[in-house]
C-alpha positions in Angstrom: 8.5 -3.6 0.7 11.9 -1.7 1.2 13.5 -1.6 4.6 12.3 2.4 4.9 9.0 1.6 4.4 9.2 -1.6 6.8 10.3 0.3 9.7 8.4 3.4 8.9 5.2 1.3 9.1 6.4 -0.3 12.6 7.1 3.2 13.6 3.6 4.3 13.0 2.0 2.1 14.5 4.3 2.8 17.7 6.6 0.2 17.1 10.3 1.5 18.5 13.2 1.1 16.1 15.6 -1.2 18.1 19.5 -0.3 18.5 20.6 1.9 15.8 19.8 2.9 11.8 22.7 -0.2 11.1 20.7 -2.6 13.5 17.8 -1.8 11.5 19.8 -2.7 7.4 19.7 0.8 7.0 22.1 3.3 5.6 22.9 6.7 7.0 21.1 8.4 3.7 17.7 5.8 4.3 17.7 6.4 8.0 17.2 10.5 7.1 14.7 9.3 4.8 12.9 7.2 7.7 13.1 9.9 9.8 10.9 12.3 7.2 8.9 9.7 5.9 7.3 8.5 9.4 7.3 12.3 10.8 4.9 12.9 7.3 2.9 9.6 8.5 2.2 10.8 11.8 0.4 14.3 10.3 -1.5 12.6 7.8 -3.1 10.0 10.9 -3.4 12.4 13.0 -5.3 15.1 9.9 -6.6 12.1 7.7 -6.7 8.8 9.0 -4.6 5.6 8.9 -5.1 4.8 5.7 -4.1 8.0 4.3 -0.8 7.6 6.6 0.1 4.1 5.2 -0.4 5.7 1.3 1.9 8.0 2.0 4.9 5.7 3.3 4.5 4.2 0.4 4.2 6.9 -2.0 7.0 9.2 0.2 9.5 6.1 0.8 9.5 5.0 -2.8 10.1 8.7 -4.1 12.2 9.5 -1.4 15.0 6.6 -2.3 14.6 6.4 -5.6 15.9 10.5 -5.6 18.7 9.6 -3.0 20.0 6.6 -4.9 19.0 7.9 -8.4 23.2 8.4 -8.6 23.4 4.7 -7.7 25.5 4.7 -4.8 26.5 7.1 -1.5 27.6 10.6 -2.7 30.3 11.6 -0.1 32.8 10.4 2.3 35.6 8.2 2.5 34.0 5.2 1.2 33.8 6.8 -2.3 35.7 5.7 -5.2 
């Protein structure tokens, strides 16, 4: 399981992210990604049911990094080559 969907499962079932997206192994870019993935989770429990919740972190997180990394690497700011 990626880190996203890790803490986007913990975060749905009311878990509380401890320090910051960096204390968590996440980037800036997955963090944003979190943030959207577990706000979709908390609809679909709240319309359809846990199960439906926990498909879609999977499904969302997945497509979600594999179009913000689909370049390979961070896509501005001063650590770019």
């Amino acid at each position: 399981m990626s880190a996203v969907g890790y803490w986007a499962h913990e975060m749905l079932d009311g878990g509380e992210p401890y320090g910051d997206y960096q204390s968590m192994g996440l980037s800036n870019r997955q963090y944003d990604i979190l943030r959207q993935v577990v706000e979709a989770a908390r609809a679909a429990k709240r319309t359809q049911g846990v199960r439906a919740a926990e498909e879609l972190i999977g499904r969302q997180a997945r497509e979600a990094c594999a179009e913000g990394y689909r370049d390979g690497g961070p896509s501005h700011g001063p650590w770019r080559s």
